[in-house]
PDB file with one MODEL, atoms N, CA, C and O in Angstrom:
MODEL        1
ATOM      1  N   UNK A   1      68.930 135.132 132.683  1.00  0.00           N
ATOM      2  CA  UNK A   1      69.345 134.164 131.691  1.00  0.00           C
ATOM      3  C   UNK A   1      69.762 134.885 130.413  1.00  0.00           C
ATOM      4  O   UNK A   1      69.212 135.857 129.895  1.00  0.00           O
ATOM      5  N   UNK A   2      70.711 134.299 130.055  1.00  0.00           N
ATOM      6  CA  UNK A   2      71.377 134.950 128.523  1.00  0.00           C
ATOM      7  C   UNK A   2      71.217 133.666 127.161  1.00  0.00           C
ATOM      8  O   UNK A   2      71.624 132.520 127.357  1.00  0.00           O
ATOM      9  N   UNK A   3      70.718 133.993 126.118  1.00  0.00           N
ATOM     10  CA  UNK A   3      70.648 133.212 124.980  1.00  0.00           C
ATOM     11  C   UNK A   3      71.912 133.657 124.135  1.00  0.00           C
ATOM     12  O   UNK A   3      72.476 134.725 124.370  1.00  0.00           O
ATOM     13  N   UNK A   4      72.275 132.902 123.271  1.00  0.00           N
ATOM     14  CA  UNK A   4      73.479 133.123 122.248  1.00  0.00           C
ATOM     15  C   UNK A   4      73.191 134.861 121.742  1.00  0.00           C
ATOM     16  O   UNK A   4      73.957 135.732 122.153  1.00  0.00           O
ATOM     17  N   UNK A   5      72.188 135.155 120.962  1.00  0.00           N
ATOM     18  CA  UNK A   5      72.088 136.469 120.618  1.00  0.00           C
ATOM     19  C   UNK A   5      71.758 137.797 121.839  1.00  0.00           C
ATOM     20  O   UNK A   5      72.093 138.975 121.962  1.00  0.00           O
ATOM     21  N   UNK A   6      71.188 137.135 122.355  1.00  0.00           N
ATOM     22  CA  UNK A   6      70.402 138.395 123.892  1.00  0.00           C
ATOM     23  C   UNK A   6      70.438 138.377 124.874  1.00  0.00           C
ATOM     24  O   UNK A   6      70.523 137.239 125.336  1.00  0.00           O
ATOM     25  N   UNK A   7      70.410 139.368 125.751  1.00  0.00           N
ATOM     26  CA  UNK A   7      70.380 139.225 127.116  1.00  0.00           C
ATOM     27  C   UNK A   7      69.574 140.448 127.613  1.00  0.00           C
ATOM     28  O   UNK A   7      69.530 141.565 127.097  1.00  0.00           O
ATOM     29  N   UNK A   8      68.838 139.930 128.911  1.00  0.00           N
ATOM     30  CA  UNK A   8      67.985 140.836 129.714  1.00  0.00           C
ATOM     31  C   UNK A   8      68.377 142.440 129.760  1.00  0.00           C
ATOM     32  O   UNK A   8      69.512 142.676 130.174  1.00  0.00           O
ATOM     33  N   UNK A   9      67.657 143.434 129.424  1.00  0.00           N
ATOM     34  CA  UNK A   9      67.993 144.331 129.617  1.00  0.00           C
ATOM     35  C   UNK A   9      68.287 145.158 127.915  1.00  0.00           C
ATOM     36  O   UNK A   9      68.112 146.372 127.806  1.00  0.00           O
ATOM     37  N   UNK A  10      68.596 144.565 127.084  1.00  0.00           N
ATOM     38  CA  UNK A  10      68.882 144.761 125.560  1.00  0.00           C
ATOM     39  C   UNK A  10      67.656 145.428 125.093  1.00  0.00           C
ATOM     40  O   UNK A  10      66.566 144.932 125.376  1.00  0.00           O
ATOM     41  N   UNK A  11      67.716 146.206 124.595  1.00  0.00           N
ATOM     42  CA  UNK A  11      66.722 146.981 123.308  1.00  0.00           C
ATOM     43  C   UNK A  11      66.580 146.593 122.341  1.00  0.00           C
ATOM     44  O   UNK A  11      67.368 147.048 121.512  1.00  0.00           O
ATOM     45  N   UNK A  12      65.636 145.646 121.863  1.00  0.00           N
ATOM     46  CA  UNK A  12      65.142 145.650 120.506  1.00  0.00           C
ATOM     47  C   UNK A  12      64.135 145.719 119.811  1.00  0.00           C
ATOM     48  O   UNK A  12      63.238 146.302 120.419  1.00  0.00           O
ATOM     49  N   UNK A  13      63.756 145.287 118.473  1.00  0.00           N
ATOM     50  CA  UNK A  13      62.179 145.792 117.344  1.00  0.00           C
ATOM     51  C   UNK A  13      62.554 144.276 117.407  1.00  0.00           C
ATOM     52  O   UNK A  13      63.457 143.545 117.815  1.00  0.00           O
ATOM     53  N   UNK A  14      60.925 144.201 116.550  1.00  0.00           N
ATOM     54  CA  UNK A  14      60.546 143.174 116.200  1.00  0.00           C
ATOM     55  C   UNK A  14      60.994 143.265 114.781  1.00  0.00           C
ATOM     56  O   UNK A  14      61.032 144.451 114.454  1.00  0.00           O
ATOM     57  N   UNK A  15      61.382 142.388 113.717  1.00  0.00           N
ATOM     58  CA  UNK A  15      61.412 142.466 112.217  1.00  0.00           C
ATOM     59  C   UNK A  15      60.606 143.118 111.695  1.00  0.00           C
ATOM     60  O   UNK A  15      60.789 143.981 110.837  1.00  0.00           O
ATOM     61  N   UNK A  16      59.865 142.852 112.051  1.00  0.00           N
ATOM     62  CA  UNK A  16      58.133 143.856 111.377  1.00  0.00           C
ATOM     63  C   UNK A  16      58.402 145.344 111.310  1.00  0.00           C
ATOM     64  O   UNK A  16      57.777 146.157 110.630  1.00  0.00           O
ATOM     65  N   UNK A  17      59.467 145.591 112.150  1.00  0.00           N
ATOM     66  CA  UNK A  17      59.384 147.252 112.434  1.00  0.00           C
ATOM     67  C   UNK A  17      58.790 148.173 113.362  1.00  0.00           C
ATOM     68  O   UNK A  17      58.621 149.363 113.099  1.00  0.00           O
ATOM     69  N   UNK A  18      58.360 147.433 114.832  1.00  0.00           N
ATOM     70  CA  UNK A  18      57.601 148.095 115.871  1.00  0.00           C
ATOM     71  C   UNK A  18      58.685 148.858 116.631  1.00  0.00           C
ATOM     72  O   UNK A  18      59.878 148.929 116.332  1.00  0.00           O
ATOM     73  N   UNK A  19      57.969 149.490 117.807  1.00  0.00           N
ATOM     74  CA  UNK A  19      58.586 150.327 118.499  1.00  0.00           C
ATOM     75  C   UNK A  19      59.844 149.623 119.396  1.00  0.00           C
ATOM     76  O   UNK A  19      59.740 148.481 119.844  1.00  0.00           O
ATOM     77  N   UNK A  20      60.862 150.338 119.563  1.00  0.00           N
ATOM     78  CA  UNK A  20      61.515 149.929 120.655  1.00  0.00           C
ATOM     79  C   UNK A  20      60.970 149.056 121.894  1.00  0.00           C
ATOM     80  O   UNK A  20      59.997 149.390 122.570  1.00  0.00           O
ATOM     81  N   UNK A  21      61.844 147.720 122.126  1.00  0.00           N
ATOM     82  CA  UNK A  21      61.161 147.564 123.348  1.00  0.00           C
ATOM     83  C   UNK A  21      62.451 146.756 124.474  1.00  0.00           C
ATOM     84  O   UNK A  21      63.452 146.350 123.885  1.00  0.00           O
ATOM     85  N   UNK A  22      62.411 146.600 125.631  1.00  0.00           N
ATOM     86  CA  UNK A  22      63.540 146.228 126.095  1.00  0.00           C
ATOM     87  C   UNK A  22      63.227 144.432 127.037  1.00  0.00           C
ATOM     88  O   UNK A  22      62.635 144.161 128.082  1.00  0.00           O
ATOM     89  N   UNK A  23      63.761 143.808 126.299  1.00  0.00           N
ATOM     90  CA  UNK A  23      64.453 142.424 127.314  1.00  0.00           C
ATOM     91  C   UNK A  23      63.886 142.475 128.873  1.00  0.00           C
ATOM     92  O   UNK A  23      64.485 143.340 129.511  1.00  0.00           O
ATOM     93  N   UNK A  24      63.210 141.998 129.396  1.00  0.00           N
ATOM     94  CA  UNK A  24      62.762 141.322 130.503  1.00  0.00           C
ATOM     95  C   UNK A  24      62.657 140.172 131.239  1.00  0.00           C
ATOM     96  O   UNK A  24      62.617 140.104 132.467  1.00  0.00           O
ATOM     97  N   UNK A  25      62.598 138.941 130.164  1.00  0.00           N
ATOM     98  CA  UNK A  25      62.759 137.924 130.754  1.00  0.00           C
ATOM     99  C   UNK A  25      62.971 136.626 129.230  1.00  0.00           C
ATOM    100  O   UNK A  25      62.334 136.641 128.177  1.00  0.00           O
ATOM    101  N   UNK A  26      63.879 135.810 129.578  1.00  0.00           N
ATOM    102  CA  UNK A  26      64.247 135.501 128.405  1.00  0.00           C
ATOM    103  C   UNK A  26      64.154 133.643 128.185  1.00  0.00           C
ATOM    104  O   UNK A  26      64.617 133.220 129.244  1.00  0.00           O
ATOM    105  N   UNK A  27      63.899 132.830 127.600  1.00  0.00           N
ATOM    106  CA  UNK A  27      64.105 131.021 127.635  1.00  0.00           C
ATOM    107  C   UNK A  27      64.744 131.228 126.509  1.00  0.00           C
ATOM    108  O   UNK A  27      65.001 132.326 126.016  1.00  0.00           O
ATOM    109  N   UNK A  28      65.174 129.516 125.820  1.00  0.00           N
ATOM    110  CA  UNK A  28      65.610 129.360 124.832  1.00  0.00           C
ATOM    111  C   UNK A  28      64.939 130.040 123.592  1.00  0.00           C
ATOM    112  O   UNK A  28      65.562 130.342 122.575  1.00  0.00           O
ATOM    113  N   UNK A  29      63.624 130.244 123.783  1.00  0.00           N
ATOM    114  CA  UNK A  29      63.428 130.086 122.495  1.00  0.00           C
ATOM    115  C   UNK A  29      62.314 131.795 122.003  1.00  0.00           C
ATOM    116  O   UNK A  29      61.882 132.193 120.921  1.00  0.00           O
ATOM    117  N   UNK A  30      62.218 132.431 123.606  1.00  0.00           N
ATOM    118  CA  UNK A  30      60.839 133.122 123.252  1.00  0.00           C
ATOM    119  C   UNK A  30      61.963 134.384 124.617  1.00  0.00           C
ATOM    120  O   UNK A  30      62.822 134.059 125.437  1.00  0.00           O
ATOM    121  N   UNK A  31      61.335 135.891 124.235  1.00  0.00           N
ATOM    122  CA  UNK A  31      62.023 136.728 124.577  1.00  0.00           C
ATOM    123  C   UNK A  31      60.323 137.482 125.133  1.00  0.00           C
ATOM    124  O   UNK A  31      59.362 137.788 124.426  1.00  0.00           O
ATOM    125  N   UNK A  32      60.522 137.606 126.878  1.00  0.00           N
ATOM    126  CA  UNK A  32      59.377 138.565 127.281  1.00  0.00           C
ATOM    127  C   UNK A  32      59.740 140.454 127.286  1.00  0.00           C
ATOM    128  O   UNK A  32      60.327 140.868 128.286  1.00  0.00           O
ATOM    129  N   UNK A  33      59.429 141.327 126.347  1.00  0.00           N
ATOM    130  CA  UNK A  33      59.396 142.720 126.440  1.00  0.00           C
ATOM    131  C   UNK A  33      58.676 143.520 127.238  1.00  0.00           C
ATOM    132  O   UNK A  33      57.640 143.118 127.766  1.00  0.00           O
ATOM    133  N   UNK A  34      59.187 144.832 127.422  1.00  0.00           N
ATOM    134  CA  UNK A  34      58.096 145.700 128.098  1.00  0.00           C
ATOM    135  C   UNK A  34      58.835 146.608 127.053  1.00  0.00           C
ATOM    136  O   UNK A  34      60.034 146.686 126.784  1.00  0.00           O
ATOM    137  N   UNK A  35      57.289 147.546 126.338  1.00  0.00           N
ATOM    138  CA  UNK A  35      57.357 148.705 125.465  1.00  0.00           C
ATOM    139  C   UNK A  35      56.265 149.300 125.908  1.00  0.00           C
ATOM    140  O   UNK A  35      55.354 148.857 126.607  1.00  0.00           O
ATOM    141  N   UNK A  36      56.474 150.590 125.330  1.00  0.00           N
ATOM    142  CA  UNK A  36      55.509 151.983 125.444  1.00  0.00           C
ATOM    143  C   UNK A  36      54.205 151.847 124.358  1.00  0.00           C
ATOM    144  O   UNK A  36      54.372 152.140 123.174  1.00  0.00           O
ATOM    145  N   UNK A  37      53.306 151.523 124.710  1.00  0.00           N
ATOM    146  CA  UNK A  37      52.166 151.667 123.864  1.00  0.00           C
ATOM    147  C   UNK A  37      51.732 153.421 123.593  1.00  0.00           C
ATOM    148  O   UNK A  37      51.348 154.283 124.383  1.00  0.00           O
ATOM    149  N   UNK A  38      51.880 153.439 122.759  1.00  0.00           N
ATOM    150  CA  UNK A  38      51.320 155.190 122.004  1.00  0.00           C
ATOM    151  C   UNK A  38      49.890 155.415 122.166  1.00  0.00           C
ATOM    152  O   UNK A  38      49.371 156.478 122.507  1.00  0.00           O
ATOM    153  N   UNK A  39      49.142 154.031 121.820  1.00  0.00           N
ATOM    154  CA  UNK A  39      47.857 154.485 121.652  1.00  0.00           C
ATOM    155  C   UNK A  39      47.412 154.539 122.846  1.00  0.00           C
ATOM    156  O   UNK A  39      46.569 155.422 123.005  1.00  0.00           O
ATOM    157  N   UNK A  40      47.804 153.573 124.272  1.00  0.00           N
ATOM    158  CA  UNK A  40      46.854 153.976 125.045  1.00  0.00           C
ATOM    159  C   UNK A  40      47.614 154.718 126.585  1.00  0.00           C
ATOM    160  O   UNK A  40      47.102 155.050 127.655  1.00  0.00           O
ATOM    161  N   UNK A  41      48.852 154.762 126.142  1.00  0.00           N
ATOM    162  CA  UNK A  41      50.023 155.495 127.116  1.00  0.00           C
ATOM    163  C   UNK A  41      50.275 155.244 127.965  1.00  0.00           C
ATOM    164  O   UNK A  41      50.181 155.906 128.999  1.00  0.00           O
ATOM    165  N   UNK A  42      50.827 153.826 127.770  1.00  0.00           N
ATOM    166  CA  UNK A  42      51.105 152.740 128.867  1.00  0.00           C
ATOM    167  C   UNK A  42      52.090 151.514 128.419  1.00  0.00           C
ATOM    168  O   UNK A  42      52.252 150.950 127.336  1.00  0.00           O
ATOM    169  N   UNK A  43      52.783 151.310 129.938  1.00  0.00           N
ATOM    170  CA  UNK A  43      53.733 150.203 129.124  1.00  0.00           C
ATOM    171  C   UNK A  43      52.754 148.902 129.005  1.00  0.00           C
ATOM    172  O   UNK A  43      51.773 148.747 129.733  1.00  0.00           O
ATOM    173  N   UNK A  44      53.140 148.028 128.033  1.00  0.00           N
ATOM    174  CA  UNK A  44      52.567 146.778 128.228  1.00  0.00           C
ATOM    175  C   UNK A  44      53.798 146.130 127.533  1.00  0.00           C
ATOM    176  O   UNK A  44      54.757 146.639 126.952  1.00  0.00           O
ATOM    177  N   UNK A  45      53.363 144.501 127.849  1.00  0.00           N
ATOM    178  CA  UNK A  45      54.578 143.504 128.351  1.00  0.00           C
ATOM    179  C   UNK A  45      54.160 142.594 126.602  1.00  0.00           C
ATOM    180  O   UNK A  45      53.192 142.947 125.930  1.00  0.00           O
ATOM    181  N   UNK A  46      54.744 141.892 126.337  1.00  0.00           N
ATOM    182  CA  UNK A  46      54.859 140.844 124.598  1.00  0.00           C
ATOM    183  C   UNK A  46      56.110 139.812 125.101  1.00  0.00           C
ATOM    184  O   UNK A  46      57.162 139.807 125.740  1.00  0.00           O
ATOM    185  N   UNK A  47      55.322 139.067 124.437  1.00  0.00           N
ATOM    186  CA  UNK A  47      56.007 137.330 124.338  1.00  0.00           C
ATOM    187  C   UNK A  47      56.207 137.010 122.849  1.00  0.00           C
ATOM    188  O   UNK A  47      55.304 136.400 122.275  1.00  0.00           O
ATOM    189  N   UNK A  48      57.382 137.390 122.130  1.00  0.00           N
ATOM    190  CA  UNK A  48      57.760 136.932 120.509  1.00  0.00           C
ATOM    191  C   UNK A  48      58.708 136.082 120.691  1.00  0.00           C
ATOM    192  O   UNK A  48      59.409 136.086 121.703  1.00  0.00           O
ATOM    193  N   UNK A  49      58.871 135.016 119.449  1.00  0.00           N
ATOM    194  CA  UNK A  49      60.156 134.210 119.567  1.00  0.00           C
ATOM    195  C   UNK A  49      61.262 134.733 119.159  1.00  0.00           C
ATOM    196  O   UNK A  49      61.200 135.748 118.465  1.00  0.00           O
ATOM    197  N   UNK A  50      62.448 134.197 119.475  1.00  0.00           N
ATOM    198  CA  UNK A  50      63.727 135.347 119.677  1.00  0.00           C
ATOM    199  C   UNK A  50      64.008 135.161 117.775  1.00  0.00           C
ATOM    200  O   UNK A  50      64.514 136.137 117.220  1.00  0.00           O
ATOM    201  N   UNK A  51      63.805 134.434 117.266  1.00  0.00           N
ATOM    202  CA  UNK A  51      63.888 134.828 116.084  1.00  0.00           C
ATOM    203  C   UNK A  51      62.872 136.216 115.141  1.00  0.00           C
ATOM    204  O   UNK A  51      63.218 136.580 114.017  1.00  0.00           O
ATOM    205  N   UNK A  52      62.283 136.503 115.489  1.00  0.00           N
ATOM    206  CA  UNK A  52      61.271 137.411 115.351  1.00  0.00           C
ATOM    207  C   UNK A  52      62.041 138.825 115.367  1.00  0.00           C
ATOM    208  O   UNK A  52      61.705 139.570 114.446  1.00  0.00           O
ATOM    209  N   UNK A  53      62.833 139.233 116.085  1.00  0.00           N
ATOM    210  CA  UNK A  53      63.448 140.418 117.304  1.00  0.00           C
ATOM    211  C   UNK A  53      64.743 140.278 116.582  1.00  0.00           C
ATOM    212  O   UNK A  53      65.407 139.309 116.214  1.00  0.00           O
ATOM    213  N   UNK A  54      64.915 141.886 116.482  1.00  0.00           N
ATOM    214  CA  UNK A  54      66.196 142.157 116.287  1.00  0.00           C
ATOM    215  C   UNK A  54      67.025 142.845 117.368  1.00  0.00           C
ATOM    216  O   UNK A  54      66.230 143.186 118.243  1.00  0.00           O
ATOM    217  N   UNK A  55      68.412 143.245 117.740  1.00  0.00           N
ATOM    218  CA  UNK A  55      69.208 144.098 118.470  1.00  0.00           C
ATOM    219  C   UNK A  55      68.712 145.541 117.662  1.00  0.00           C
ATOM    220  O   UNK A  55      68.181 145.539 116.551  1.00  0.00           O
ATOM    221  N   UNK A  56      69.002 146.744 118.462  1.00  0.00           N
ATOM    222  CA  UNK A  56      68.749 147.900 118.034  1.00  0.00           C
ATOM    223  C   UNK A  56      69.959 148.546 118.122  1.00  0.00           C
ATOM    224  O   UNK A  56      70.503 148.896 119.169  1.00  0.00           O
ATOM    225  N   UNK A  57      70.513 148.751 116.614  1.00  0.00           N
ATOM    226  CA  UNK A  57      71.998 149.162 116.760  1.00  0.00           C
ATOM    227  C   UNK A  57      72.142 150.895 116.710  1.00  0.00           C
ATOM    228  O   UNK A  57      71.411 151.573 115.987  1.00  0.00           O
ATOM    229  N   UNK A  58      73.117 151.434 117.525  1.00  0.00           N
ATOM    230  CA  UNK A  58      72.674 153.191 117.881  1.00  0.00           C
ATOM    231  C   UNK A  58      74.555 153.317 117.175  1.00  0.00           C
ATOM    232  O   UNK A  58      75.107 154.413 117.080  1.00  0.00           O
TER     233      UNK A  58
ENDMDL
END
């Protein structure tokens, strides 16, 4: 599924300024990630609303 701003597979931060994380599964309103946790060196998965999340521009 694709929303107006995102689509599965996209790299982005949260506004806050966290680590990279990439698009997994997406609804209208809420974007599921998988990122690299540092502290315990492992991926784990986050549920933010797509307003929250930015694109990560390279």
């Amino acid at each position: 599924m694709e929303n107006k701003n995102f689509k599965i597979g996209d790299v982005v931060f949260l506004n806050s300024g966290s680590p990279q994380m990439t698009i997994t599964q997406l609804t209208e309103t809420h974007a599921t990630v998988t990122y690299w946790n540092t502290d315990v060196f492992k991926f784990e998965e986050g549920v933010f609303l797509i307003e929250t999340i930015s694109l990560v521009m390279y």
